[in-house]
N, C-alpha and C positions, 0 to 999 in steps of 0.2 A: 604420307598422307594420300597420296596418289593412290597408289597399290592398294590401301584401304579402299578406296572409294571404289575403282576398278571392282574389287572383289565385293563389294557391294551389289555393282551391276551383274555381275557376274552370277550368284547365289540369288539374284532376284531372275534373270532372263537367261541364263546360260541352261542348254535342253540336261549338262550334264549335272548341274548341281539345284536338278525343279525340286529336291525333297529339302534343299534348305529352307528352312521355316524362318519367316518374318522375323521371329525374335531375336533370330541368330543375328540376321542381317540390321537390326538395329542395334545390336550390339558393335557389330564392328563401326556401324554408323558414333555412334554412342564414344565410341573408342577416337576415332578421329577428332570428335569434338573436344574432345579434352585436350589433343596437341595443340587445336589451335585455340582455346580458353587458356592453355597453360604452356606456353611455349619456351619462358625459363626452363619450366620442370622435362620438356623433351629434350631442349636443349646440352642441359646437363645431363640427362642422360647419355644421350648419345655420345658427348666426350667423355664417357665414362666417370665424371666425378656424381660420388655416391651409386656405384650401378651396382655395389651388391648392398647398399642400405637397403634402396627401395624394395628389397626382397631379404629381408633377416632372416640369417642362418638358422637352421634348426635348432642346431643348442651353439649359447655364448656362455660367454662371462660375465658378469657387471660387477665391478671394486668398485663401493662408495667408501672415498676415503676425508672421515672428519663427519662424526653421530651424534653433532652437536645442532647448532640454531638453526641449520639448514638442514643438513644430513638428517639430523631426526625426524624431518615431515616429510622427507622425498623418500625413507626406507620403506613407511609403512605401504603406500602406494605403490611402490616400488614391488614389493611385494603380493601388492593386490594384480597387478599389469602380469607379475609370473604367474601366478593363479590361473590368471583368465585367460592366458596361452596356452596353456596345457590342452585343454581338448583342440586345438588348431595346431597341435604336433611340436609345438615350440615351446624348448626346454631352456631357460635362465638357471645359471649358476648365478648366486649373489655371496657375494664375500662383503663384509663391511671390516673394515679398516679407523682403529683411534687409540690411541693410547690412554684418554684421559676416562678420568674415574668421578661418578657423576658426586657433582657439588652441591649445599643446600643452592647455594646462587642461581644455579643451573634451572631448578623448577619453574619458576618465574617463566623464564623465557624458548626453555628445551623440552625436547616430549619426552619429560619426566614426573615420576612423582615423588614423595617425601622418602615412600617405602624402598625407592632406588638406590638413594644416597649411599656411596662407599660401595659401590658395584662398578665393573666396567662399562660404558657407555655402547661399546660396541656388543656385548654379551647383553644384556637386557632387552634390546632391541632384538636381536637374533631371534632370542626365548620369543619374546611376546610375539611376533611375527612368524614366526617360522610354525608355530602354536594354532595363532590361529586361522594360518593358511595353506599348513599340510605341508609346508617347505622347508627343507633342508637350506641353511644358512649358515654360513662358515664367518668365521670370526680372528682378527688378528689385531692385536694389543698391543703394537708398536709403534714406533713413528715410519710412514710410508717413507721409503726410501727409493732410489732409481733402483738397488739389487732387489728387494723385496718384491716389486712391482712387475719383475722379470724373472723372480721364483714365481709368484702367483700367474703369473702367465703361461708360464711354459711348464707347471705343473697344476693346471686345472682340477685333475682328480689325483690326489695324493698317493693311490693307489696305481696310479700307472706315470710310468719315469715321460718324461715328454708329451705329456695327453696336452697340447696347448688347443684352446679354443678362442676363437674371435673374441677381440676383450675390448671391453665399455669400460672408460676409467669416467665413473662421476666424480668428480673434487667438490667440495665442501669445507675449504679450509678457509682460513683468518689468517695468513702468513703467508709472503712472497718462498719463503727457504724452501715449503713441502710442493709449491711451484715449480721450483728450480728441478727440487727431484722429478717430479712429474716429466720436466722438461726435457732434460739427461735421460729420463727412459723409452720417449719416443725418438729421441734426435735420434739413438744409436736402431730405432728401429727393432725394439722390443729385445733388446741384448745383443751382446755382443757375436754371439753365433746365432744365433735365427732373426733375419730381418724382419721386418714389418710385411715387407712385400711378399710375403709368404705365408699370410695371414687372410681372411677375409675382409677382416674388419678390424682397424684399430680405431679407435674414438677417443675422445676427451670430452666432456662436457663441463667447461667451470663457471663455478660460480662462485662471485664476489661483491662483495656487499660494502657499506659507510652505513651512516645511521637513516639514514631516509632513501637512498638509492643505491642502484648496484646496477651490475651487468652478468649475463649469462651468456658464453661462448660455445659453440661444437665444433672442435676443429676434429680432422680425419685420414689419414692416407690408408690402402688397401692395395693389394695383389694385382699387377698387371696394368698398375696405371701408372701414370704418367704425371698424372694432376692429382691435388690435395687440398684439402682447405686448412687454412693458417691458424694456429692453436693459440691461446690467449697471451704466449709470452710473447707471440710476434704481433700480435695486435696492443700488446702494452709490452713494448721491448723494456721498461724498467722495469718492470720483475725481476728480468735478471741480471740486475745490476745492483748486486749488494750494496754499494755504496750509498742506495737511496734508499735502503730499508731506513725504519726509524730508528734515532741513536740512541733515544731513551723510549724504554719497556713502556708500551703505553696500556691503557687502564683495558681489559679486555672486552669481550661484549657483553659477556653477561654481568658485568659490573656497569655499566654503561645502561644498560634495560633495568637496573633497579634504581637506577636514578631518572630513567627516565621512561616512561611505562609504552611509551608511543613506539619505540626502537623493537620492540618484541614482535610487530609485525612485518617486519621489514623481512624478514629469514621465512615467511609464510609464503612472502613475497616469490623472493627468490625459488624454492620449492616449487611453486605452480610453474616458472618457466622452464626451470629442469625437466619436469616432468612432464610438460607439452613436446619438449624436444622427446624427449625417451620415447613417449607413445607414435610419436611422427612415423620414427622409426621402425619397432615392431609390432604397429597397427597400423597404421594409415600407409606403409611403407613409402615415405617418400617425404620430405620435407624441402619447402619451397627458405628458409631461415634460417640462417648461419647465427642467428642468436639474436638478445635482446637488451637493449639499455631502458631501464624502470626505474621509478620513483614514485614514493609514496601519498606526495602532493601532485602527483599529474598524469597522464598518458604515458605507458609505457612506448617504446619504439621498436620494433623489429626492424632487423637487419636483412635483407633481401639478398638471397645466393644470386651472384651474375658468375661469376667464375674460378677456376680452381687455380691455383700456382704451379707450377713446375718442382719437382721434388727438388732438385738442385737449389732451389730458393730457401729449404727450410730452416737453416738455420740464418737468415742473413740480418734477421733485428730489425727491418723494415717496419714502419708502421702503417697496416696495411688497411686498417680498417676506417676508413676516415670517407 
């Protein structure tokens, strides 16, 4: 802040910089104020947690994996946000990720219609998107797995053996298990031969939901740091404890929204916080939010970034978000 201000005097009185023009010098004025309006966000910069968010890569990746109640209203947006980067040189690769094949159930409460029905969920979305936003959109019909998620990472363009690009994992599941896999693929730091830390950007953005409220997480670790912010399984270490999944198969959600018509906005919900974080990212570059706890009778809650963890923490089950 100092060196700003200096160089402010400097660019106004100094004989050697008399052709810096005012604007110049309210800009770096302009620039100071912001450290000290936002001193979180300098803060963390400077320890490097998030330092190469605040500035997104040319070209990424984004896996939205699960193009159902939530997935379906973060893709098309999703796609709009790729669009609208394009002439600012920033290129999104989007792969969507589901295995399931849309149901009549499904209409009701996913961004579906009749004419869907018996198509894969992930493929129609693609189409209609990819259609009409000029974008290529890749598509995989399985259940996301930790190896799957570190094929699609460390083979971005299918055409070239190792082309891995900085990868955005949005989750959009209904089940701790495709969790767990999520989990397992960042713990080993994106496979077992190429770390994380050799990456720009790894991310996670999850989102999970009940019938009236939810929460949305962005955990992250990147190349050369030291610090990281804690991914949803360490902010609800039961996830990964099979023993507390449910013991009987419970009624799903879109069974749940046709009995109750009110549940179908809850996944609308969720969508708009996904996609707040996303744009933080590669528009506003820089997010002051490690996520958000919502519900549909009240004020949602944002979660305020104070600090990163130590990688050596990342697998330790802490519950760190409290």
């Amino acid at each position: 802040l100092e060196n700003m201000l200096q160089g402010v005097n400097k660019s106004i009185l100094g004989k050697e910089n008399n052709e810096v023009t005012r604007n110049s010098a309210q800009k770096i004025i302009n620039e100071a104020l912001t450290q000290i309006n936002e001193p979180t966000q300098a803060t963390l910069s400077r320890k490097g947690i998030f330092r190469n968010v605040f500035d997104a890569p040319a070209r990424s990746h984004i896996v939205v994996v699960g193009c159902g109640g939530t997935g379906g209203y973060v893709i098309p947006h999703l796609a709009r946000l790729a669009y609208g980067l394009i002439p600012k040189g920033k290129e999104i690769k989007i792969t969507l990720v589901d295995p399931d094949k849309v149901e009549e159930k499904n209409v009701l409460r996913q961004n579906f219609v009749e004419s869907d029905i018996g198509e894969y969920k992930a493929d129609v979305l693609a189409e209609r998107y990819s259609s009409a936003f000029g974008l290529e959109i890749a598509t995989v019909t399985e259940f996301a797995t930790a190896k799957l998620l570190d094929e699609l990472w460390r083979n971005a363009d299918p055409r070239v053996r190792n082309s891995r690009l900085p990868l955005l994992l949005i989750g959009c599941v209904d089940n701790n298990k495709a969790r767990r896999e999520f989990h397992e693929f960042f713990k080993k730091g994106g496979g077992s031969h190429y770390g994380a830390r050799y990456v720009e950007l790894m991310g996670w953005i999850d989102s999970g939901n009940e019938k009236e409220n939810g929460q949305v997480v962005l955990g992250s670790f990147y190349r050369g740091s030291t610090y990281y912010l804690p991914f949803v399984t360490q902010l609800y270490p039961e996830i990964l404890d099979e023993t507390k999944d449910p013991k009987e198969k419970e009624v799903n959600c879109a069974t749940r929204a046709a009995e109750d018509i009110q549940n179908i906005f809850v996944n609308l919900t969720a969508a708009t916080h996904v996609l707040n974080l996303v744009n933080m990212i590669y528009s506003a570059k820089k997010t002051s939010i490690h996520g958000v706890e919502f519900g549909l009778l009240g004020a949602s809650s944002p979660v305020f970034l104070k600090k990163g963890l130590p990688l050596d923490k990342l697998d330790t089950g802490e519950t760190l978000w409290k």
